[in-house]
Steps between C-alpha positions, in 0.01 A plus 500: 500500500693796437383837741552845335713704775416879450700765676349661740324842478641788606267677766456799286703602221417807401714851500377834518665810348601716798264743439187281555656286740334629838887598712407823483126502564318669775431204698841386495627498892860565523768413788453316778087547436502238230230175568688288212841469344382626196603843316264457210180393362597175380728426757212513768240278240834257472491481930135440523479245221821316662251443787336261310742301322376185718221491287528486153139552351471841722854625393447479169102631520643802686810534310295529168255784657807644624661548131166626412477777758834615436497554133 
């Protein structure tokens, strides 16, 4: 029986130009006030989807929504 291996998925591959990325956006905390290690937009959709990389299905149902909101 021969099993197709694919690679894995990256959480979420997508790149922003700087200018739409959200690091300088008016909700961005700064400092020692930051809630997550994350300086942009992406970077803080990466965290929250790496919260659910124990389940497959819901990764890749909120990854796809994800790539939707940010483009």
């Amino acid at each position: 029986m021969n099993v197709v291996s694919h690679a894995p998925e990256p959480v979420l591959a997508i790149a922003l130009p700087a200018t739409l990325d959200g690091s300088t956006g008016t909700n961005r905390a700064s400092g020692a006030h930051r809630q997550i290690a994350a300086n942009t937009d992406v970077e803080a959709v990466r965290l929250w989807l790496a919260e659910y990389a124990a389940s497959p299905h819901t990764l890749r149902s909120y990854r796809k929504e994800a790539v939707r909101l940010l483009l």
